[in-house]
ZALUMDO-895749 format. One record per residue (C-alpha): residue number from 1; residue in three letters; z, x, y. Coordinates in Angstrom, 3 decimals. Example, Ala and Ser with C-alpha at 12.3 -4.5 7.8 and 13.67 -1.06 7.14 Angstrom:
REM ZALUMDO-895749
num->1; residuo->ala; up->7.800; east->12.300; north->-4.500;
num->2; residuo->ser; up->7.140; east->13.670; north->-1.060;
This chain:
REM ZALUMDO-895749
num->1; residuo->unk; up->2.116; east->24.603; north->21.789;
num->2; residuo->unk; up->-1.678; east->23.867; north->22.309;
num->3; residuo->unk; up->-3.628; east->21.033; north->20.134;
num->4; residuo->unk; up->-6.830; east->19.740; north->20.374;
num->5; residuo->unk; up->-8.024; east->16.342; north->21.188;
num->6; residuo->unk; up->-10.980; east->15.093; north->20.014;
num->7; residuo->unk; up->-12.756; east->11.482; north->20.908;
num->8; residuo->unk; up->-15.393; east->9.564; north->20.217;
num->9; residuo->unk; up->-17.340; east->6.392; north->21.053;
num->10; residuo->unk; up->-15.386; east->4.037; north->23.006;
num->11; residuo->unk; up->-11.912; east->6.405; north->23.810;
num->12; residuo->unk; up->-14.696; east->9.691; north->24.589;
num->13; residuo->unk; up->-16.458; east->6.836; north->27.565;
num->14; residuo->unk; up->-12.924; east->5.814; north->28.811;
num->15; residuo->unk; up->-11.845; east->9.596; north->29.285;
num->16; residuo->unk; up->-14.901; east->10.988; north->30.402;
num->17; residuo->unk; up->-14.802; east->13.817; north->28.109;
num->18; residuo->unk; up->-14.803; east->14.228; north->24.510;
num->19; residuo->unk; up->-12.209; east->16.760; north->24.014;
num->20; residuo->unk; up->-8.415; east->17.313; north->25.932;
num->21; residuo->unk; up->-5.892; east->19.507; north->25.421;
num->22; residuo->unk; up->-2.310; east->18.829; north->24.614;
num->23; residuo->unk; up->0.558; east->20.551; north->25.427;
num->24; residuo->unk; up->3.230; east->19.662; north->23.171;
num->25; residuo->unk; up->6.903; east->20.783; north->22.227;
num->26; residuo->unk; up->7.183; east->22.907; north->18.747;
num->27; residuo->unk; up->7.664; east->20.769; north->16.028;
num->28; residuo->unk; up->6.129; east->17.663; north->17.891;
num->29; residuo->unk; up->4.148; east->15.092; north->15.603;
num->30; residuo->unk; up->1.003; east->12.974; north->16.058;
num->31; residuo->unk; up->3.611; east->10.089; north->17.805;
num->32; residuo->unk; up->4.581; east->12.316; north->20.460;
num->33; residuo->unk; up->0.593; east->13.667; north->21.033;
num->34; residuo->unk; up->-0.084; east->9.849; north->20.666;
num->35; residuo->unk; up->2.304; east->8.869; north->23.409;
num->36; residuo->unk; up->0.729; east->11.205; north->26.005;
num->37; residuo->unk; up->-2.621; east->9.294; north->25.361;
num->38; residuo->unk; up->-1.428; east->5.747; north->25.466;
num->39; residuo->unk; up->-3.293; east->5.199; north->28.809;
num->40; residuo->unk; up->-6.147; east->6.174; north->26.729;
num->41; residuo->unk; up->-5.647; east->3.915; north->23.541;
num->42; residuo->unk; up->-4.465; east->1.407; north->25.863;
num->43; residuo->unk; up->-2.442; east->-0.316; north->22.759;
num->44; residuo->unk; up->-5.630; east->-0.472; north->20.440;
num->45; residuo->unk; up->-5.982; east->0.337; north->16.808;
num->46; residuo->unk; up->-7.094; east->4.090; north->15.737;
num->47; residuo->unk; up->-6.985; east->5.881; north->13.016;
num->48; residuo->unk; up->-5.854; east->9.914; north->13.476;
num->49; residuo->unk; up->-6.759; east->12.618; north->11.621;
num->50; residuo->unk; up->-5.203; east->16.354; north->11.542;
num->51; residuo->unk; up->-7.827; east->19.168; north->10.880;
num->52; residuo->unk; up->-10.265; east->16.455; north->9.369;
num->53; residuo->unk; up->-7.345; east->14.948; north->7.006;
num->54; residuo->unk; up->-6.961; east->11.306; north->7.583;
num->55; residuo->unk; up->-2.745; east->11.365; north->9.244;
num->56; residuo->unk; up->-0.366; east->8.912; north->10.032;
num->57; residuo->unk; up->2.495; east->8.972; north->12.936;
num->58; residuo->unk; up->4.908; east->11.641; north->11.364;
num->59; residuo->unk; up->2.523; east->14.144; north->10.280;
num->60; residuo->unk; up->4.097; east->17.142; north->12.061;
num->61; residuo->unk; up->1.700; east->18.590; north->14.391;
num->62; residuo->unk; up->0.904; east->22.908; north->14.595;
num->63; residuo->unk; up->-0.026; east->25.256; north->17.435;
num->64; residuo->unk; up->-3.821; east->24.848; north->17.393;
num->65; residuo->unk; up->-4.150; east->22.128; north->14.941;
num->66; residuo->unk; up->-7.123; east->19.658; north->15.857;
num->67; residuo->unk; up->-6.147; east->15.888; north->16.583;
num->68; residuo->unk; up->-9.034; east->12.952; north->16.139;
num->69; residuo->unk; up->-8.441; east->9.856; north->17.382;
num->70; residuo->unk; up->-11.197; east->7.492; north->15.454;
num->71; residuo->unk; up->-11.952; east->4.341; north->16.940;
num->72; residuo->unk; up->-13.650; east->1.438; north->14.556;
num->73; residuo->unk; up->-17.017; east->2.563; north->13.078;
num->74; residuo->unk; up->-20.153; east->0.691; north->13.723;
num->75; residuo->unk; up->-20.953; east->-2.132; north->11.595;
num->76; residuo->unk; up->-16.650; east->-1.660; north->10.105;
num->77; residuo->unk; up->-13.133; east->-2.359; north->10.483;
num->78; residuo->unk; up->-10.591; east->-0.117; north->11.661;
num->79; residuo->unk; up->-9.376; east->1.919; north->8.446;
num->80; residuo->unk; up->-6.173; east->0.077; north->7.528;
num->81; residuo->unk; up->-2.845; east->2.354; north->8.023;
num->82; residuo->unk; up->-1.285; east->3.239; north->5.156;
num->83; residuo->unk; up->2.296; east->4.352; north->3.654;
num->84; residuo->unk; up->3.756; east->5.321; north->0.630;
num->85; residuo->unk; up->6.685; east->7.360; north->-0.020;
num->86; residuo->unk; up->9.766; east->8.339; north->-2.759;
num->87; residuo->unk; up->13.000; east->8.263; north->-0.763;
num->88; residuo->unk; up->16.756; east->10.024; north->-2.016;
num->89; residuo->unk; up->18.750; east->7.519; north->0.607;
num->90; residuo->unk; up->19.036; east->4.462; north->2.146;
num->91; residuo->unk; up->15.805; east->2.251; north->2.711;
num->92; residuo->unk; up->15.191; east->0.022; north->5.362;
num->93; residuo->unk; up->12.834; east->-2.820; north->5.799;
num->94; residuo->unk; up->13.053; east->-2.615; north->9.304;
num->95; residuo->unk; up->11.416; east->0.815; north->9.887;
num->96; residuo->unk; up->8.661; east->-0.417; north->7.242;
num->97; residuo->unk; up->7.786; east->-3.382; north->9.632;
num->98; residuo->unk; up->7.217; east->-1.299; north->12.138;
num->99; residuo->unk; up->5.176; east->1.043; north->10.110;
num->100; residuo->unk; up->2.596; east->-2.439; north->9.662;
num->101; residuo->unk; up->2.388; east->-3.848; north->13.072;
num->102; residuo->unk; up->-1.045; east->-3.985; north->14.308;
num->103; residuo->unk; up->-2.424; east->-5.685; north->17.136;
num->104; residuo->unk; up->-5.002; east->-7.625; north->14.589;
num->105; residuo->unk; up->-2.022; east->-9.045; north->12.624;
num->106; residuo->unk; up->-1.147; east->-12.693; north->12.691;
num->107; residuo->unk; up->1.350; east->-11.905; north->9.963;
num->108; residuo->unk; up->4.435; east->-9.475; north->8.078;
num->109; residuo->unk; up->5.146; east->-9.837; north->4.648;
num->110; residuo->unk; up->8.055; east->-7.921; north->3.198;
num->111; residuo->unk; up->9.817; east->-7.351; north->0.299;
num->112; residuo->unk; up->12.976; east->-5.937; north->-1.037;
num->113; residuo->unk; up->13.963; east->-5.223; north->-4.837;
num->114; residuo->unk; up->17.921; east->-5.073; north->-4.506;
num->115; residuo->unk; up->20.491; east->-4.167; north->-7.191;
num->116; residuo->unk; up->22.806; east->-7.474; north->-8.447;
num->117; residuo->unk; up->25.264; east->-8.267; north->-11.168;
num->118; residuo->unk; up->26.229; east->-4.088; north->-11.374;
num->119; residuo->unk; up->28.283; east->-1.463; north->-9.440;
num->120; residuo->unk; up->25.234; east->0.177; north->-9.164;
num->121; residuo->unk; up->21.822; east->1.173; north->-10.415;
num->122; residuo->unk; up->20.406; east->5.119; north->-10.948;
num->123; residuo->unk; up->16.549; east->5.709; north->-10.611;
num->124; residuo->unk; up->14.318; east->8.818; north->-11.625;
num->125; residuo->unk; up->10.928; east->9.173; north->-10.924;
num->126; residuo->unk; up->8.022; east->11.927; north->-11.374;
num->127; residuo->unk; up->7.999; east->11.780; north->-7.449;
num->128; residuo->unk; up->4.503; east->13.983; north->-6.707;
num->129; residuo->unk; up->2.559; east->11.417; north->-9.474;
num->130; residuo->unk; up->4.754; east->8.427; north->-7.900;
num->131; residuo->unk; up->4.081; east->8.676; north->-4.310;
num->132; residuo->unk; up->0.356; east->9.018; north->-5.182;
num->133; residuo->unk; up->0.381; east->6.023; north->-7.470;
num->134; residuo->unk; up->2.004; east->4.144; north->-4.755;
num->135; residuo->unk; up->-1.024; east->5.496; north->-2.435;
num->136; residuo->unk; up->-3.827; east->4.369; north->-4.613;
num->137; residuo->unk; up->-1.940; east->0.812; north->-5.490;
num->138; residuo->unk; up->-0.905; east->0.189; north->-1.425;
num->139; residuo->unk; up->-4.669; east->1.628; north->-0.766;
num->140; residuo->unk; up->-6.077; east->-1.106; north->-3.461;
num->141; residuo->unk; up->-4.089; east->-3.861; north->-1.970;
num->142; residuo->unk; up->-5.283; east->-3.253; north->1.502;
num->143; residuo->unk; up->-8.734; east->-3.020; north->0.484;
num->144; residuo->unk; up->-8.268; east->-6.325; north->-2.065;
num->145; residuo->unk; up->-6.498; east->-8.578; north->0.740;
num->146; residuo->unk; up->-8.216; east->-7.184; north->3.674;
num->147; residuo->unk; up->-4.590; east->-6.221; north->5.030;
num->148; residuo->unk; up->-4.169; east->-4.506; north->8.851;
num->149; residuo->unk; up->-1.468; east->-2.509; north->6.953;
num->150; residuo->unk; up->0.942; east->-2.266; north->3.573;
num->151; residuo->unk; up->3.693; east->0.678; north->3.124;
num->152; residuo->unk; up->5.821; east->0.817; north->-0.135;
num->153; residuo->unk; up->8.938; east->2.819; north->-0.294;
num->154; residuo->unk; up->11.135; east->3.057; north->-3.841;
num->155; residuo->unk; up->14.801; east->4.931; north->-3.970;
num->156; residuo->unk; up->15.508; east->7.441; north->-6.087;
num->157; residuo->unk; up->19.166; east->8.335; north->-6.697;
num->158; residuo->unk; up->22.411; east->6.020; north->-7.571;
num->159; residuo->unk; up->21.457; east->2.448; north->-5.110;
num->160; residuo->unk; up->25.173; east->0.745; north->-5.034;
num->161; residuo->unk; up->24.907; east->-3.321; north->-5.433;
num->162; residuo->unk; up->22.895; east->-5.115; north->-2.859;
num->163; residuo->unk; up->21.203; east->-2.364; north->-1.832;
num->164; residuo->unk; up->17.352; east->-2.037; north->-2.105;
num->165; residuo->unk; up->15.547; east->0.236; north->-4.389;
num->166; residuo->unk; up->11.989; east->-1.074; north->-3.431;
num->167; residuo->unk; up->11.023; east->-1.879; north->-0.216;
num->168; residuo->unk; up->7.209; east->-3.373; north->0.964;
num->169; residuo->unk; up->5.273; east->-4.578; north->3.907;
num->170; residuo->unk; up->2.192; east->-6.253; north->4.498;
num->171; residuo->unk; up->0.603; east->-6.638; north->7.692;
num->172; residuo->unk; up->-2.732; east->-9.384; north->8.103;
num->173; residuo->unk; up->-4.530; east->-11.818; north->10.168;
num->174; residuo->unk; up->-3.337; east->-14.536; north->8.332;
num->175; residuo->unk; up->-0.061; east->-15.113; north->5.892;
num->176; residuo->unk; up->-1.739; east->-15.975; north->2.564;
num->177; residuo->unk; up->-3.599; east->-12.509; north->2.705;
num->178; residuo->unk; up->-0.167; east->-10.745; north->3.602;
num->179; residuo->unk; up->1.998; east->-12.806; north->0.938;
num->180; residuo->unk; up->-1.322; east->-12.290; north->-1.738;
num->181; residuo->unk; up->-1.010; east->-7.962; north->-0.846;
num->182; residuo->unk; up->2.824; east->-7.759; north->-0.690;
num->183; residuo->unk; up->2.721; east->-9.491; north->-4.118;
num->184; residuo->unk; up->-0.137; east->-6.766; north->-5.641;
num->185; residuo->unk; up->1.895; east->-3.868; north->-4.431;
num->186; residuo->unk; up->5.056; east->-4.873; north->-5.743;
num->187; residuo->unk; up->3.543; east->-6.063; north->-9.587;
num->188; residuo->unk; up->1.582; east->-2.843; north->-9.550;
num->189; residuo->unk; up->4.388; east->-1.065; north->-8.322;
num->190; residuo->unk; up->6.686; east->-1.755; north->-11.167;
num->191; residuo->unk; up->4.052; east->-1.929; north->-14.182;
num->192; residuo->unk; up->2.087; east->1.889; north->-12.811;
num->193; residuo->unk; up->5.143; east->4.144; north->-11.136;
num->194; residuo->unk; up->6.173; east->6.713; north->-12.793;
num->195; residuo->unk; up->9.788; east->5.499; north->-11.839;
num->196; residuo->unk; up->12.519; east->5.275; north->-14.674;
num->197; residuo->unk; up->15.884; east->2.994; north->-13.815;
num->198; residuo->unk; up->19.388; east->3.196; north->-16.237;
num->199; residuo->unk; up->21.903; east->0.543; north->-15.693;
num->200; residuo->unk; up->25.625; east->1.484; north->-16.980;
num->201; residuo->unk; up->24.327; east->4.320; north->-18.573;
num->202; residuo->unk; up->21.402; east->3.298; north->-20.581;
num->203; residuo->unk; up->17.976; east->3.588; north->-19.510;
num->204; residuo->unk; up->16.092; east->-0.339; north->-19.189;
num->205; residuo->unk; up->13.287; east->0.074; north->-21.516;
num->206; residuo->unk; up->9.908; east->-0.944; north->-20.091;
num->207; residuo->unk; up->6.370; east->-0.802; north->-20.757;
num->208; residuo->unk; up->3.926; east->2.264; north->-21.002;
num->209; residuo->unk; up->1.255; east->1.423; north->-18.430;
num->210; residuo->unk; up->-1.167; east->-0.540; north->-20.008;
num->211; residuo->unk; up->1.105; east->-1.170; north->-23.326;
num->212; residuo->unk; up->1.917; east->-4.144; north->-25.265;
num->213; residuo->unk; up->5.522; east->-4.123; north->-24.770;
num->214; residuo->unk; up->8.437; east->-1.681; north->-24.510;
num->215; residuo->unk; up->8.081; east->1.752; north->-25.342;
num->216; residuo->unk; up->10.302; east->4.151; north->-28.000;
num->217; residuo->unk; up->12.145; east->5.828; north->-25.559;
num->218; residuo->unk; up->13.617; east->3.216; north->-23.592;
num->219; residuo->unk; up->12.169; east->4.857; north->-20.742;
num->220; residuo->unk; up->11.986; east->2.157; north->-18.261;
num->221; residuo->unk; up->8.912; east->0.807; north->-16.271;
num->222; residuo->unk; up->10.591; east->-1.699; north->-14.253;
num->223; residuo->unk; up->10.321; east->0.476; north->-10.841;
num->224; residuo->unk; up->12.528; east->-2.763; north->-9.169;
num->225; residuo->unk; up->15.916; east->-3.822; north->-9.776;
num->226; residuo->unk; up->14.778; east->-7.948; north->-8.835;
num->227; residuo->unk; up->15.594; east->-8.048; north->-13.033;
């Protein structure tokens, strides 16, 4: 299939042009267009957008579908990279690293809310309004801490003991900024998701965000299991 390439600044100088085309497999994403182009980048921060949306990595890619590649702005910082997602399986710290390397980063911070003490812990969330909660709070942090890059990831589902139900990374220049972000995202996390948890059959009551203490329902707002 056929996308679009656009550049600017700095990558349209390099490549002498300020539009390419790609020719790509069906259902590649903006990694594999990305990995065509790495003479181009040459291993230097951008942020991509598809059809004027701001994109990361997996963001499956369409037969005529325009691809940006945005170097820093004048007088800014590159846009930090951003992740946030409601998983039904297995999490994994490692892929979230990954997710927050960035050339500018001196530092990884990570995080992981495990079940202990039980067999096993059962999570339900209002997944649409919890991935975009996790946005804005991962969004806030980066902004807050001056982070290269955060991602968040909470379980949904039965998570068995010792497994993780919450799983965050930080990316900085320097470690108290990554420690002071991963810490943010994980508070805000578990006091704003819409993310309920039942141990041994009862839900763990919580707070309503922004309440004094826990609510009637027993509907819990503890979006870890780190009890």
């Amino acid at each position: 299939m056929h996308v679009r390439l656009r550049l600017f600044a700095g990558l349209r100088q390099r490549a002498g042009t300020d539009e390419l085309a790609l020719e790509l497999p069906d259902g590649a994403c903006v990694a594999d267009a990305l990995a065509q182009v790495g003479w181009l980048t040459g291993g230097a921060p951008v942020v991509m957008a598809v059809n004027r949306d701001y994109a990361d990595e997996t963001v499956v890619l369409r037969a005529d579908d325009e691809l940006a590649l945005i170097p820093p702005v004048s007088g800014g910082a590159v846009a930090p990279q951003v992740h946030a997602r409601v998983v039904d399986g297995e999490l994994s710290v490692d892929v979230l690293v990954e997710r927050v390397r960035d050339p500018r980063a001196g530092a990884i911070v990570t995080f992981s809310g495990v079940t202990r003490e039980v067999p096993a812990l059962e999570y339900e969330a209002y997944v649409e309004m919890a991935e975009a909660k996790l946005e804005s709070i991962v969004s806030a942090a980066c902004a807050r801490h001056g982070l290269c890059a955060a991602a968040a990831e909470h379980r949904i589902g039965t998570v068995p003991l010792s497994e993780a139900s919450v799983v965050v990374a930080a990316s900085a220049p320097h470690r108290a900024e990554a420690f002071a972000g991963a810490r943010e995202i994980i508070d805000e996390l578990k006091a704003q998701a819409p993310i309920w948890k039942r141990e041994e059959g009862e839900w763990v009551a919580g707070r309503l965000p922004g309440g004094p203490g826990p609510d009637a329902t027993s509907a819990s707002r503890d979006s870890s299991s780190d009890r």
